[in-house]
C-alpha positions as semicolon CSV with decimal commas, in nm:
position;residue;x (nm);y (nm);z (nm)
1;X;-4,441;0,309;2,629
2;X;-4,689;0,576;2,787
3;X;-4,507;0,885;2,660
4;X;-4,575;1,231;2,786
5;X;-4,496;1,517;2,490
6;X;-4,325;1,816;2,640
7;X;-4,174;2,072;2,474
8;X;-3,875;2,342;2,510
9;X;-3,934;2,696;2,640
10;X;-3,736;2,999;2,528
11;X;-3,349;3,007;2,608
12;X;-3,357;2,657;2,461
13;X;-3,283;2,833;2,101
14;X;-2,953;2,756;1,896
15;X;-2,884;2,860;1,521
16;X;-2,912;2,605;1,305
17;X;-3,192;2,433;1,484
18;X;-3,461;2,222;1,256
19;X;-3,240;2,285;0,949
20;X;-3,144;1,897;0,881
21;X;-3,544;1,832;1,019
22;X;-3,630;2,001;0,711
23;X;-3,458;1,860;0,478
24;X;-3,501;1,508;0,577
25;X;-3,848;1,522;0,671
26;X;-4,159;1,651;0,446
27;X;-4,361;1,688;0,717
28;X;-4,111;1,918;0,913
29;X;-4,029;2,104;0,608
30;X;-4,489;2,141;0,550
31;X;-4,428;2,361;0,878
32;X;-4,105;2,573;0,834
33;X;-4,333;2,679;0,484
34;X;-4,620;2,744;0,650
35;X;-4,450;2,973;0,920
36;X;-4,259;3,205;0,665
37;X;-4,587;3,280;0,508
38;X;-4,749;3,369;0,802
39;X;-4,564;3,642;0,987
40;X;-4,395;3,872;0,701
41;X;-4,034;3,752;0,852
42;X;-3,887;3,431;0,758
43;X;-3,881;3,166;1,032
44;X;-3,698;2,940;0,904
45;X;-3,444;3,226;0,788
46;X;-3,445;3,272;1,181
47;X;-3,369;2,933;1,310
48;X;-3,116;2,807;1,045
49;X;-2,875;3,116;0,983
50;X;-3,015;3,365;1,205
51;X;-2,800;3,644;1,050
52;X;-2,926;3,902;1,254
53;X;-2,953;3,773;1,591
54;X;-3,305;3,804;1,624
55;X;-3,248;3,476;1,884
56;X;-3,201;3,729;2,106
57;X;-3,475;3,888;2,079
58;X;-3,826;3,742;2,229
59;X;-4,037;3,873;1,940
60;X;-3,872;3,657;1,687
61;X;-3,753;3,371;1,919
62;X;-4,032;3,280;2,098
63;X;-4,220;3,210;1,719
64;X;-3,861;3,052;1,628
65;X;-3,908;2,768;1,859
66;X;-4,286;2,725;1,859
67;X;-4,187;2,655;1,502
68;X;-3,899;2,424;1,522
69;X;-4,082;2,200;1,797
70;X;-4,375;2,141;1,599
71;X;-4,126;2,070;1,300
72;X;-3,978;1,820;1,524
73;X;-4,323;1,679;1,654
74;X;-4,439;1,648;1,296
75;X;-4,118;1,469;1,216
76;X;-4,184;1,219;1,465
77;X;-4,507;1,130;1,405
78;X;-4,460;1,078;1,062
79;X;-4,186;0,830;1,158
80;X;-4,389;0,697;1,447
81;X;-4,734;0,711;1,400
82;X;-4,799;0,443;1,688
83;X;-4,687;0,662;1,979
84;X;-4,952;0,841;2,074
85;X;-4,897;1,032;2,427
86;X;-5,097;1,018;2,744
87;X;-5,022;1,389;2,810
88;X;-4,853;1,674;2,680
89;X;-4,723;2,012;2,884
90;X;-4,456;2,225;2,817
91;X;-4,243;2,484;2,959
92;X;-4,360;2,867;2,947
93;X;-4,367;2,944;2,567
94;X;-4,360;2,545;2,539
95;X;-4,706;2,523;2,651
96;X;-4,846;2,655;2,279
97;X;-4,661;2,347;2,177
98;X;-4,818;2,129;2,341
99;X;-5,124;2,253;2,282
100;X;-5,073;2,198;1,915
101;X;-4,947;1,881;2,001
102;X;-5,276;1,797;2,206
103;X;-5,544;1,932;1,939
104;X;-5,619;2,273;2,093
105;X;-5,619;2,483;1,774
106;X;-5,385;2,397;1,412
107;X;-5,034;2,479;1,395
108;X;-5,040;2,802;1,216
109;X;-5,351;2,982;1,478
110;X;-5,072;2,866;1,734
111;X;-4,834;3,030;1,560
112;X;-5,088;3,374;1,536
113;X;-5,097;3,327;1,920
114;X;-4,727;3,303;2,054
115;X;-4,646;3,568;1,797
116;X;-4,866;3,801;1,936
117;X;-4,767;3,677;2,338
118;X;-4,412;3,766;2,211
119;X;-4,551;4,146;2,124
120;X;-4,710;4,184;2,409
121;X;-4,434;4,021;2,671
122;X;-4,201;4,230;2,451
123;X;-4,414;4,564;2,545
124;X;-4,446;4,520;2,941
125;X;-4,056;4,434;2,950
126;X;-4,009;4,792;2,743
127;X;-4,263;4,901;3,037
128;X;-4,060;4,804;3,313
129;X;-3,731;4,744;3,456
130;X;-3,718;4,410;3,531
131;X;-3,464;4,119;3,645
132;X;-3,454;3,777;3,696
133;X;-3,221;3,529;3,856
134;X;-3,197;3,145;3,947
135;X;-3,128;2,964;4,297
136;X;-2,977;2,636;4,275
137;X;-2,996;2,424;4,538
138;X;-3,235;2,661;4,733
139;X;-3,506;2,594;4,998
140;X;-3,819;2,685;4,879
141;X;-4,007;2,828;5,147
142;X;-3,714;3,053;5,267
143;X;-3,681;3,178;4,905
144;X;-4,031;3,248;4,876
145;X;-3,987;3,395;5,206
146;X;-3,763;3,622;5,085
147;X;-3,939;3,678;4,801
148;X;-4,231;3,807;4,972
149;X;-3,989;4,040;5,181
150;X;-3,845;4,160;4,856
151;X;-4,155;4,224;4,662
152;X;-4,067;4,034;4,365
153;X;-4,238;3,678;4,242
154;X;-4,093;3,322;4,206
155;X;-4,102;3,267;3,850
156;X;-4,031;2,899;3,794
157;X;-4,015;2,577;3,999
158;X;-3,767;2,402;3,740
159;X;-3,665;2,141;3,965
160;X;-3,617;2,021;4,324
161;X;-3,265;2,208;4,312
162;X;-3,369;2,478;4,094
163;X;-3,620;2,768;4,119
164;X;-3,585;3,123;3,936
165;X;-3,719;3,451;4,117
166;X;-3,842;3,790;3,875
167;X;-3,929;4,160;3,924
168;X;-3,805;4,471;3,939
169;X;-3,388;4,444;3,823
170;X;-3,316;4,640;4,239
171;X;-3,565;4,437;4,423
172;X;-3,466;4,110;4,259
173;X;-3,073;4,264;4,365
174;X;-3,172;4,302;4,723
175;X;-3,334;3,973;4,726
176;X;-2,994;3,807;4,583
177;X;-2,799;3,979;4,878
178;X;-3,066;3,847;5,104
179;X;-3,045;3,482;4,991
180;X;-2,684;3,501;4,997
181;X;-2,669;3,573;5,351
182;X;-2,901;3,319;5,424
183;X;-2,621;3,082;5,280
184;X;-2,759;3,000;4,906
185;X;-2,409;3,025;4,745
186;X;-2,539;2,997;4,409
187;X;-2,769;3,299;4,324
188;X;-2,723;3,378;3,933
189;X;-2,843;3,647;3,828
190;X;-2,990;3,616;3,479
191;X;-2,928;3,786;3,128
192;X;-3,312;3,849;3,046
193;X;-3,512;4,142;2,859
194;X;-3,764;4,145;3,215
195;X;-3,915;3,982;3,470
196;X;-4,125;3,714;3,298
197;X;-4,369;3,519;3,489
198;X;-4,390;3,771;3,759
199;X;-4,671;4,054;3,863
200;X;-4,484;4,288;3,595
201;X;-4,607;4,089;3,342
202;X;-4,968;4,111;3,449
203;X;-5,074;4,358;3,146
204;X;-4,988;4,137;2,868
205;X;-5,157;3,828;3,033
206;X;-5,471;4,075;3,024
207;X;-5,435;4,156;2,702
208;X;-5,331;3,811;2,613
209;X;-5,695;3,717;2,717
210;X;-5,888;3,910;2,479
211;X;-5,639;3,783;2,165
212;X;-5,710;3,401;2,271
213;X;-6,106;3,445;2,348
214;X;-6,081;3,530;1,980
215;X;-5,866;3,285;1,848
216;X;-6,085;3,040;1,823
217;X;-5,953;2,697;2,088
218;X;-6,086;2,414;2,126
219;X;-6,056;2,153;2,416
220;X;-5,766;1,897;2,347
221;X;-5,812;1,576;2,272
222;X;-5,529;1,484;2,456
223;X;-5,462;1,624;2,856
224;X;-5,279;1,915;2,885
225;X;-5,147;2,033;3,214
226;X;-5,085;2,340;3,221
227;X;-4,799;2,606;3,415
228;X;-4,992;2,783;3,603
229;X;-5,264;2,517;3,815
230;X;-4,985;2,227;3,683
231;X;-5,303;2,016;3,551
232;X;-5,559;1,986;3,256
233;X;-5,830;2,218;3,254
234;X;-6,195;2,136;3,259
235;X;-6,339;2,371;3,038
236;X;-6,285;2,614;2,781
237;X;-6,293;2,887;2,987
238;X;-6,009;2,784;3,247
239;X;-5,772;2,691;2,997
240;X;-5,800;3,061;2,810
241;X;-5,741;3,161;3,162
242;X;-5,480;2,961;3,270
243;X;-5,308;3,069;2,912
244;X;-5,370;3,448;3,054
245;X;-5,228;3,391;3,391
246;X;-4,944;3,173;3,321
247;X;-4,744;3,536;3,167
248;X;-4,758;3,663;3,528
249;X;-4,784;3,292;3,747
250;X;-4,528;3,088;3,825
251;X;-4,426;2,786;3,635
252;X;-4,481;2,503;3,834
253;X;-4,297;2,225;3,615
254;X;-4,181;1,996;3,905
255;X;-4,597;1,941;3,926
256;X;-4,615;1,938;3,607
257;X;-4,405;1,614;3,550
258;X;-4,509;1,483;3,874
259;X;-4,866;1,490;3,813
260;X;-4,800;1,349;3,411
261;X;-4,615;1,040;3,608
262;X;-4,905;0,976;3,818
263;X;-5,137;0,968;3,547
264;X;-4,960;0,695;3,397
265;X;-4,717;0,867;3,198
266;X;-4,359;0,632;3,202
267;X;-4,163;0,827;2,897
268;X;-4,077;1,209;2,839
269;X;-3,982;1,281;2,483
270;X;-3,906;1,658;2,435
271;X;-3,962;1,821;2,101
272;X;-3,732;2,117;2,039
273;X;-3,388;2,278;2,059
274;X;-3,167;2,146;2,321
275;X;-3,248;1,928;2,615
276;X;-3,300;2,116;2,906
277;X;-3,665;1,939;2,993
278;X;-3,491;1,608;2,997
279;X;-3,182;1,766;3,210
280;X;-3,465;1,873;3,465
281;X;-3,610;1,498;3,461
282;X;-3,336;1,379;3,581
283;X;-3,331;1,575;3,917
284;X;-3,674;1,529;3,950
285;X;-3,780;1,182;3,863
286;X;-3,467;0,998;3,756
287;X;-3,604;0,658;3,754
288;X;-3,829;0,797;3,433
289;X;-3,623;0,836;3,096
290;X;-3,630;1,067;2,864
291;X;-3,540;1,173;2,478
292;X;-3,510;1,437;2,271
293;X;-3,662;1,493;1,885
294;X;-3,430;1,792;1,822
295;X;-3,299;1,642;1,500
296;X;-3,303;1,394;1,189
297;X;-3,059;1,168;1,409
298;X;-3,276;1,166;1,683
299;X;-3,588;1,040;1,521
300;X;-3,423;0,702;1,464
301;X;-3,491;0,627;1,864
């Protein structure tokens, strides 16, 4: 097996997730402790009972899930210490998790990092009045056409039959009327706090920048490919700035998994809550399977 590590973005969250990870594995449970020292919240707290809905909210969420992948990656390498990927990429938020997962910095200066993204994203949606929605079944160059037209961004290139469009909450409206009449019958528009991964964003990618030329990366050891060019970068430099641009870019994950295929990659195993990166597999490359380390069952595959 050539396996290719990707992990969940946010929206994948559900309470209770990682609980049974930590207490069946030691190495799960090192990284739930480490987290609720870190951020003056409890993480776990957050994942397992989340009492006060803070899954809602990206602040809490997005440092939820960076959590309970790693948890799950940790599991599974303690239980399978011979799979060793040939890549690693994940989507949105799921990229710090593969990062992790490919050397770039230790789990809890990840952890620093998507906390402080969450702040930030958190901020320019307070900014702005943003909106998002998702096309299924779509062509892509009309709804980037109309994209264009509308002044708003594609946001995501899920899969071949799915692509979600950001920006302002009235120009992403008019471009749902617009797509509509251009006979997309499924146009959904999307319960979101803003317009991630579109040009309203742009602020906290800049001042993402500054935060992650401090942090302290280092190159991976193992290929990363990233959102925003949808391939590993070649220095130190590029990555930082694909980190930066990816708030504001679109997600280009149907590259993403292409280009991990043609590198040699023949296995996706997802690492985090729910199993929406295997879902999109299987309209993209179905011939490719997939699993998912969400919980103390599924290590045993």
């Amino acid at each position: 097996m050539k396996a290719m590590f990707v992990f969940s973005g946010q929206g994948a969250q559900a309470v209770g997730m990682g609980r049974d990870l930590y207490e069946a594995s030691p190495a799960a449970k090192a990284i739930f402790d480490a987290a609720d020292q870190i951020l003056g919240w409890s993480v776990s707290e957050v994942c397992f009972e989340d009492k006060d809905g803070k899954q809602a909210r990206s602040l809490y969420v997005q440092p939820a899930i960076y959590t309970m992948s790693c948890a799950a990656l940790e599991a599974y390498r303690e239980k399978h210490p011979e799979v060793q990927p040939v890549a690693c990429a994940g989507l949105s938020l799921g990229e710090y998790g593969a990062l992790y997962a490919g050397g770039a910095f230790s789990f809890v200066d990840g952890l620093k990092l998507v906390a402080r993204r969450a702040e930030l994203m958190d901020e320019a949606c307070a900014k702005t009045d943003g909106g998002m929605a998702s096309v299924l079944g779509g062509d892509a160059d009309v709804i980037r056409e109309v994209c264009a037209a509308c002044d708003i961004d594609v946001a995501n290139y899920n899969s071949p039959g799915q692509i979600v469009i950001s920006g302002e909450k009235a120009k992403v409206a008019e471009a749902v009327t617009m797509l509509k009449e251009k006979g997309m019958r499924k146009v959904i528009p999307l319960n979101v706090a803003g317009a991630y991964h579109s040009r309203l964003m742009k602020d906290a990618g800049c001042a993402l920048h500054v935060v992650l030329e401090q942090n302290g990366l280092t190159m991976p050891a193992i290929p990363v490919y990233h959102n925003f060019t949808a391939r590993p970068a070649e220095n130190l430099q590029e990555l930082i700035g694909n980190l930066e641009k990816q708030v504001a870019g679109s997600v280009r994950w149907v590259e993403c998994v292409q280009n991990m295929i043609a590198a040699g990659a023949d296995t996706m195993i997802e690492f985090g809550p729910g199993n929406v990166l295997t879902g999109l597999l299987k309209r993209t490359v179905p011939e490719v399977p997939g699993i998912n380390i969400n919980s103390a069952d599924s290590l045993n595959q």
